[in-house]
C-alpha positions as CSV (number, residue, x, y, z in Angstrom):
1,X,78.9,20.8,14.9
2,X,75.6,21.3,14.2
3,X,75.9,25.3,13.7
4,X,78.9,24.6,11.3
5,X,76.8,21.8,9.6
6,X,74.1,24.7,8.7
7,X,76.2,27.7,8.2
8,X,78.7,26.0,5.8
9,X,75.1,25.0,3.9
10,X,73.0,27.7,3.8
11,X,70.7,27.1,0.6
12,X,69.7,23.4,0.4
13,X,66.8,21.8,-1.7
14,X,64.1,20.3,-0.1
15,X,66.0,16.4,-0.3
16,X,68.9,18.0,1.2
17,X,67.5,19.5,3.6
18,X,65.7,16.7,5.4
19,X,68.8,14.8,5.0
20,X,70.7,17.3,7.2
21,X,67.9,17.7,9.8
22,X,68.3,14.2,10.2
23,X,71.7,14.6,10.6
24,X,71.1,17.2,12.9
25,X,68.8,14.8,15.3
26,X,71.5,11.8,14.9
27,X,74.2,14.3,16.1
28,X,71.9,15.4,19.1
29,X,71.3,11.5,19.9
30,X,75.0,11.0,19.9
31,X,76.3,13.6,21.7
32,X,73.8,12.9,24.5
33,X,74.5,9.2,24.9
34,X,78.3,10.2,25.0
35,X,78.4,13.1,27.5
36,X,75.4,11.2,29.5
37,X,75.4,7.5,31.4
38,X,72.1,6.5,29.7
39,X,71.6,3.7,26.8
40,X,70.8,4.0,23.3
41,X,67.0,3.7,24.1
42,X,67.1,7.0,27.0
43,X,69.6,8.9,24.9
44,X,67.0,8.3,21.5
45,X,64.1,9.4,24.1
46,X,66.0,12.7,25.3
47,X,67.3,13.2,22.0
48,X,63.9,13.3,20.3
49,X,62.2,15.8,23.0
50,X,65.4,18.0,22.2
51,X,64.6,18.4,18.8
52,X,60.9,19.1,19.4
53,X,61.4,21.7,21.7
54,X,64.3,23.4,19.9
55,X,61.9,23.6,16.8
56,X,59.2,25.0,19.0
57,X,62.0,27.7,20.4
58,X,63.2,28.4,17.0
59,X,59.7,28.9,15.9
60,X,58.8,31.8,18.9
61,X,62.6,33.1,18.3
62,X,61.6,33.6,14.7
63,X,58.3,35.1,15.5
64,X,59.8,37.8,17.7
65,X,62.3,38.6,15.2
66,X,59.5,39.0,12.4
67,X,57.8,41.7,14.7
68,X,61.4,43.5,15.2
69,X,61.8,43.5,11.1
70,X,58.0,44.3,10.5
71,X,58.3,47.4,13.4
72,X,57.8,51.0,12.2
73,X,61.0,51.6,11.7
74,X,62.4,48.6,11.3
75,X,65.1,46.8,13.5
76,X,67.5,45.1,11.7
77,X,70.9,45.2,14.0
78,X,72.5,42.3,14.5
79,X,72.8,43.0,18.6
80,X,69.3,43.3,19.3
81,X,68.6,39.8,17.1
82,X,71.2,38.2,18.8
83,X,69.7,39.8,22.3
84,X,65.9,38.5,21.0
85,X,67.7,34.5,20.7
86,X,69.3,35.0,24.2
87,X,66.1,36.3,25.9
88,X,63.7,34.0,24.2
89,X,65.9,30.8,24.0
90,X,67.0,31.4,27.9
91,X,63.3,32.1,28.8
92,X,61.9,28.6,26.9
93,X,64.6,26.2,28.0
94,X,63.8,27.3,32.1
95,X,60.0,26.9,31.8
96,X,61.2,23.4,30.0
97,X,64.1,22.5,32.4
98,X,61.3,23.4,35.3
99,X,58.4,21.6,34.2
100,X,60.1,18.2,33.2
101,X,62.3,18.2,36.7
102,X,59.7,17.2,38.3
103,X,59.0,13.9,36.5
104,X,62.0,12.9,35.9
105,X,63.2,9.4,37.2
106,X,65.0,9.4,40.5
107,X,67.1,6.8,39.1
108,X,69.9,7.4,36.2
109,X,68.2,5.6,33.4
110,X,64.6,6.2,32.4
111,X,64.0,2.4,31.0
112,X,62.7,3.3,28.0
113,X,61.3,-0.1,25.9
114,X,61.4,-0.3,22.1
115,X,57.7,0.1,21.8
116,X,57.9,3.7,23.6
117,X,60.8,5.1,21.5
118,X,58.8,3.7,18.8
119,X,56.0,5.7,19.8
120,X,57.7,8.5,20.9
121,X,59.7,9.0,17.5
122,X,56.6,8.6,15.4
123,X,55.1,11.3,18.0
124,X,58.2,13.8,17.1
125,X,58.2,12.8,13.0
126,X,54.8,13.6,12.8
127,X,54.9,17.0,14.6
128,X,58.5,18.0,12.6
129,X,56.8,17.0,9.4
130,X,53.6,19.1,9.8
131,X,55.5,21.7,11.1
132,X,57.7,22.0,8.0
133,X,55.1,20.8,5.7
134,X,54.5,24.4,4.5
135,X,57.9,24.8,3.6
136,X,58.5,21.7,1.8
137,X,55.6,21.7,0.0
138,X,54.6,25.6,-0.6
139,X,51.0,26.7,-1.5
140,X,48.9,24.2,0.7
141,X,45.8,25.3,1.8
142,X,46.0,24.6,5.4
143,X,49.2,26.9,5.3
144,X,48.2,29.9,3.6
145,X,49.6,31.7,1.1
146,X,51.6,34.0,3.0
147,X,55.2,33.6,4.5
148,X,53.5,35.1,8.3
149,X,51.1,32.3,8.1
150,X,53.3,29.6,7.6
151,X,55.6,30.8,10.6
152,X,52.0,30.8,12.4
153,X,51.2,27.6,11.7
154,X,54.6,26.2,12.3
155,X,54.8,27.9,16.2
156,X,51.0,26.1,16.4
157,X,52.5,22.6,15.5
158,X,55.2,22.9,17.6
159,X,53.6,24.2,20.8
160,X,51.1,21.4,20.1
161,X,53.6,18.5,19.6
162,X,56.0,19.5,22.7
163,X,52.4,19.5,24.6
164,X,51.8,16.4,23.4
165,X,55.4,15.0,23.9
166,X,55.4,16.1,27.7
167,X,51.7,14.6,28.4
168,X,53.0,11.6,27.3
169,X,56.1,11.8,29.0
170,X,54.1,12.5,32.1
171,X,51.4,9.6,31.8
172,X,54.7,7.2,30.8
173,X,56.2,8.3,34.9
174,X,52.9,8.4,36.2
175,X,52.1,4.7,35.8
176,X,56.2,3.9,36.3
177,X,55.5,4.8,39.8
178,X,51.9,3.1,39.9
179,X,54.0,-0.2,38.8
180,X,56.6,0.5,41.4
181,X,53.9,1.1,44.2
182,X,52.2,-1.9,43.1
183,X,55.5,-4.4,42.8
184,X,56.5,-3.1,45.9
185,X,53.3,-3.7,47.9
186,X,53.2,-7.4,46.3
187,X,56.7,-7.6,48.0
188,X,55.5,-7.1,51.8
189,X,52.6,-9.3,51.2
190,X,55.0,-11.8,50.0
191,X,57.6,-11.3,53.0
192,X,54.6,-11.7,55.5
193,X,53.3,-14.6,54.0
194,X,56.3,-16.0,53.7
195,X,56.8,-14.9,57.1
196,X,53.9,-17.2,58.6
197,X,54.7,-19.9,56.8
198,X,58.0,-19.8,58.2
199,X,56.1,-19.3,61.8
200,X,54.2,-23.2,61.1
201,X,57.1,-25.1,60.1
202,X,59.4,-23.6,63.0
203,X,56.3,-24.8,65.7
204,X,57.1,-28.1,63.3
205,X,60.8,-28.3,64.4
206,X,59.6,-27.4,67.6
207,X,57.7,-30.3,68.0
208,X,60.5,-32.5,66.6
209,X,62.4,-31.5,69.0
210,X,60.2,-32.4,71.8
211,X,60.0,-35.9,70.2
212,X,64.0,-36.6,70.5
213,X,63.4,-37.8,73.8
214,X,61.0,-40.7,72.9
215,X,63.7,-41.3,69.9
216,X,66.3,-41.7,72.5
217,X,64.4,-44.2,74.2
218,X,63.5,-46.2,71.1
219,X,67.7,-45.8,70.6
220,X,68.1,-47.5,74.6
221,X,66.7,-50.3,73.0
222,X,67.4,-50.7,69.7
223,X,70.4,-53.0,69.7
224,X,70.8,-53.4,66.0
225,X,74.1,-51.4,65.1
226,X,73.4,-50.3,61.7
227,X,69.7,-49.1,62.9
228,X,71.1,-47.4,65.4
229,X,73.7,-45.4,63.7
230,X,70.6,-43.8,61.5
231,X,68.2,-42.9,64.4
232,X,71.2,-41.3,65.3
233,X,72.1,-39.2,62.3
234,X,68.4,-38.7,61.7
235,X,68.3,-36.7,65.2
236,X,71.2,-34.9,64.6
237,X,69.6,-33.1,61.4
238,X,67.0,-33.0,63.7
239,X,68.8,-30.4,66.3
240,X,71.0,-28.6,63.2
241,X,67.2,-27.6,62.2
242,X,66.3,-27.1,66.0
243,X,70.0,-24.9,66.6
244,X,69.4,-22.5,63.5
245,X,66.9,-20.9,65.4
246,X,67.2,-17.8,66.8
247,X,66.5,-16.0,70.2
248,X,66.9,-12.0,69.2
249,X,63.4,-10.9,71.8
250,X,60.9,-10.4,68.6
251,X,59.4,-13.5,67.2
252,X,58.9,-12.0,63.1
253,X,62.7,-11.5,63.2
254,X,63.4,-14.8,64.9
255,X,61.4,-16.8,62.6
256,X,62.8,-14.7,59.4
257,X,66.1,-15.3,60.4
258,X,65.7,-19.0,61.4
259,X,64.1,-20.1,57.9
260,X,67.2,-17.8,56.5
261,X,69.6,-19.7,58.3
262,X,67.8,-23.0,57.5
263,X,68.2,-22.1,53.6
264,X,72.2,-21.1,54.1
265,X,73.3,-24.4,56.0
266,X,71.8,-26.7,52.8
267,X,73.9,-24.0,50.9
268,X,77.2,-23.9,52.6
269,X,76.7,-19.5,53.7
270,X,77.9,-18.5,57.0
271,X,75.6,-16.1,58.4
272,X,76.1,-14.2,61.6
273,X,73.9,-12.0,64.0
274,X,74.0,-9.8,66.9
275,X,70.3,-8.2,67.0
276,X,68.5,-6.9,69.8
277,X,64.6,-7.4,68.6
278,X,63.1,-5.5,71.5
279,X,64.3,-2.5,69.4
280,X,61.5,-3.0,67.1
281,X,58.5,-2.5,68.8
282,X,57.4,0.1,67.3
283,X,57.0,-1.3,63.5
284,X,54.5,-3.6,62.2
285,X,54.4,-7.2,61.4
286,X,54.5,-6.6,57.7
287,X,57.3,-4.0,57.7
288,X,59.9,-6.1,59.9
289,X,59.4,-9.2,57.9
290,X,60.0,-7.1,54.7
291,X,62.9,-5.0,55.5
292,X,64.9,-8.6,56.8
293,X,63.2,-10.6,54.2
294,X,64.6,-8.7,51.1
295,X,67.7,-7.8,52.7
296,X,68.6,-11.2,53.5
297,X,67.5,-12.7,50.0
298,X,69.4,-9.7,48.2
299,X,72.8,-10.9,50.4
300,X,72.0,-14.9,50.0
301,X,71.5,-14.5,46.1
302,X,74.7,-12.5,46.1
303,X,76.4,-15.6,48.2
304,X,75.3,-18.3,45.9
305,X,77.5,-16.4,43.0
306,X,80.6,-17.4,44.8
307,X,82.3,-20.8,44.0
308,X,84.5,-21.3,47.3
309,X,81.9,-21.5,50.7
310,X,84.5,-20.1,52.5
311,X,83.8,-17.1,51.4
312,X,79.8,-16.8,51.8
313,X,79.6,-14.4,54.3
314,X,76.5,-12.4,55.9
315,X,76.4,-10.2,58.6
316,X,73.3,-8.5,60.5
317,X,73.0,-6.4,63.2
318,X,70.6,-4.1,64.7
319,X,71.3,-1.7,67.6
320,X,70.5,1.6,69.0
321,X,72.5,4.7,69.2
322,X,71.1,8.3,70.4
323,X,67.4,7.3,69.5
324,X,67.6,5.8,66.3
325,X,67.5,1.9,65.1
326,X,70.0,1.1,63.1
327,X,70.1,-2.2,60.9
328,X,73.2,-3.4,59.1
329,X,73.2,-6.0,56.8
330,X,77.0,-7.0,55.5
331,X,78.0,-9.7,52.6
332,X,80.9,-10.7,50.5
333,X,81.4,-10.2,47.0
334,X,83.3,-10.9,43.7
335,X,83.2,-9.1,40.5
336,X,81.7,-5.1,40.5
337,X,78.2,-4.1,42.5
338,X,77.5,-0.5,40.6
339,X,75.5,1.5,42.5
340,X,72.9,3.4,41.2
341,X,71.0,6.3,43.0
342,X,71.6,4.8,46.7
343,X,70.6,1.1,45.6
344,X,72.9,-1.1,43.7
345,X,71.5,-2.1,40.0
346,X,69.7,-5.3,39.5
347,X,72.1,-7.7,37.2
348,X,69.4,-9.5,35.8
349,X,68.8,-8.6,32.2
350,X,65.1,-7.6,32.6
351,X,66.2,-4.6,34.7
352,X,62.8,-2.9,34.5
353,X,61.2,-5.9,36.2
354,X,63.2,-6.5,39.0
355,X,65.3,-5.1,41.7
356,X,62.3,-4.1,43.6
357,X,63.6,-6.4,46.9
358,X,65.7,-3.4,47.8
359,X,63.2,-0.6,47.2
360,X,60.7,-2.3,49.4
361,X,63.6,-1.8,52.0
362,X,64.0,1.5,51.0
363,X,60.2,1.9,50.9
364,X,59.5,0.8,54.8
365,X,62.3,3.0,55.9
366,X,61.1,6.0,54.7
367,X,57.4,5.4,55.6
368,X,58.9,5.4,59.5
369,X,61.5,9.0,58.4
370,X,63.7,6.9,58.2
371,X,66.9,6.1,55.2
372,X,68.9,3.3,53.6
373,X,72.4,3.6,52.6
374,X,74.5,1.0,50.5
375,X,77.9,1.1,49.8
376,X,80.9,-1.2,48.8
377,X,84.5,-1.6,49.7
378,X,87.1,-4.1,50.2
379,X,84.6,-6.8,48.5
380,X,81.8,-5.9,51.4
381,X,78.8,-4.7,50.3
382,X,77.3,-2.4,53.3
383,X,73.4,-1.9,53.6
384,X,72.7,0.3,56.3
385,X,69.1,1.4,57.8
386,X,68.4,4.0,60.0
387,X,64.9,4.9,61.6
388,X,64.3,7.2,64.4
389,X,62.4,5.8,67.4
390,X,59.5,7.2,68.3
391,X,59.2,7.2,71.7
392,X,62.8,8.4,72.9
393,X,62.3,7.5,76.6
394,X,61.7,3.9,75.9
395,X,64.9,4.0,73.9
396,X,68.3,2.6,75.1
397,X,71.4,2.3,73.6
398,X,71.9,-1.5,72.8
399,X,75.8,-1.3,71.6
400,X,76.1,-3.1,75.4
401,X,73.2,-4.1,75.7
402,X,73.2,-8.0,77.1
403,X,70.2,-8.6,75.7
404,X,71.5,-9.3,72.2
405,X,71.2,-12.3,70.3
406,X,74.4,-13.7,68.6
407,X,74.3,-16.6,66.5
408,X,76.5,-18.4,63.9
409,X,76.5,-21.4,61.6
């Protein structure tokens, strides 16, 4: 479109002209946001980097092509032009594609915000403009007089704006991971904090439960009917607290899944688990209560979604197989998960602010070599963790083991 669009116009006035660059940018901007799963926002960013750097090849194309026209004899043939735009087009766009792979986002959508395409597009505008200013406006100073030293100047602009264009691109991904780090860190402080307040109120239920007896005596003697009948319902949601523990052989998971448990009986979610916590020996504090932490609040938020309580439904389990933990965490769903790069995307409409639970997950894995897997079928959404143990000889497989904890409320 865009080769039609120039060869059908080949002399235009200045007014024109702009026009149909702009055209030509708009046609770039569409194309990519068509043929690519990005928004409006990436597909703008990609779009106006695009432009730049086809300028800037244009520019050293052009350059090349004077020397062929200006050598002693001249070369004019159309194949050894058309062999210069192969060579120096094919050359550019590799050093391009090579540099910016490795800052590119891992995920599919870059996340661009209003105020960086802003800046971004005023970033490209002013390097097209002064790169074309000689052209538009012929006979400035700073150009030259000659045609040689307006193609100089124009290569010069370029080079500098798609220098400029990928330093910013660069410092923009830089501090994206900084945030990420950051957000993710705050995430297992959060978990173990959350973690040992869990730890003081479960010593509280503890102590409740150790209190029932006295209760029971006050309840011997207590011969009013009606009194009776609420010492009675006040020590049953006594032991409901008491039963939602859990007895898996490592105390962050137990009091992680306990307050868990607590939070899904006042919310009508079925939670299940078959873990063997002696498996876990190896990781920290920090990183246990993080992985189940997140995890569980990523599957309880899901739950909550779902009008009938029948079908609030969470799974975990945690087992061994040829010297590697693996944790599964299981919950029903309605309406679409889509996954992105291994994680589902967050729902919520500030998407560059959250869904971070997950990637702490995903975070603590691979700081042990390990991975995280999620999928979806059949309305189950599947996260999957697997971490190889380091000491093999201390590892068992726990598929039989009798040592597992099974619970269910």
């Amino acid at each position: 479109m865009q080769s039609a669009l120039f060869c059908l116009t080949p002399h235009l006035n200045n007014i024109l002209w702009i026009l149909f660059m702009t055209a030509a940018v708009l046609i770039m901007w569409g194309f990519i946001y068509l043929c690519a799963e990005v928004n409006w926002r990436d597909a703008a960013y990609y779009a106006i980097r695009s432009f730049i750097i086809a300028e800037f090849a244009a520019s050293c194309e052009w350059q090349f092509e004077l020397l062929l026209i200006n050598h002693e004899p001249p070369i004019t043939s159309y194949t050894a032009r058309i062999l210069v735009l192969v060579i120096c087009y094919g050359i550019l766009f590799t050093i391009f594609d090579f540099v910016y792979y490795h800052y590119h986002p891992k995920e599919k959508d870059a996340l661009i915000t209003t105020g960086e395409l802003i800046s971004y597009a005023f970033i490209g505008l002013a390097v097209f403009v002064m790169s074309n200013l000689g052209f538009i406006v012929p006979g400035l100073p700073i150009y030259g007089n000659y045609s040689d030293q307006i193609y100089n100047a124009r290569t010069l602009v370029d080079l500098s704006g798609v220098a400029i264009m990928y330093t910013y691109h660069v410092q923009r991904m830089n501090m994206r991971i900084r945030y990420e780090l950051d957000s993710v860190q705050n995430i297992l402080h959060n978990q173990y904090a959350q973690y040992k307040q869990a730890r003081d109120a479960i010593e509280m239920i503890n102590y409740k439960y150790h209190d029932l007896k006295h209760h029971i005596i006050v309840l011997r003697a207590e011969e009013n009917t009606e009194k009776r009948n609420e010492y009675l319902n006040q020590m049953d949601a006594d032991l409901l607290n008491y039963e939602a523990q859990n007895k898996t052989g490592n105390t962050i998971i137990d009091v992680v899944l306990t307050m868990k448990t607590i939070y899904c009986q006042k919310h009508g979610i079925t939670i299940t688990s078959v873990i063997d916590g002696t498996l876990f020996k190896f990781m920290n504090a920090m990183d246990i209560s993080s992985i189940f932490g997140n995890a569980l609040d990523n599957a309880i938020e899901c739950e909550t979604k779902i009008a009938s309580k029948e079908k609030r439904l969470i799974h975990v389990n945690a087992h061994s197989r040829k010297n590697f933990l693996i944790i599964l965490f299981e919950n029903y769903y309605e309406g679409e998960i889509h996954l992105g790069t291994g994680l589902p995307v967050t729902t919520k409409a500030d998407s560059q602010f959250h869904g971070y639970g997950l990637k702490s997950v995903q975070y603590v894995a691979q700081k042990y070599g390990g991975a995280v897997d999620a999928s979806a079928s059949d309305h189950w959404f599947h996260l999957k963790i697997l971490i190889p143990i380091p000491d093999s000889s201390t590892a068992t497989d726990s598929d039989n083991n009798s040592k597992n904890s099974r619970s269910s409320f």
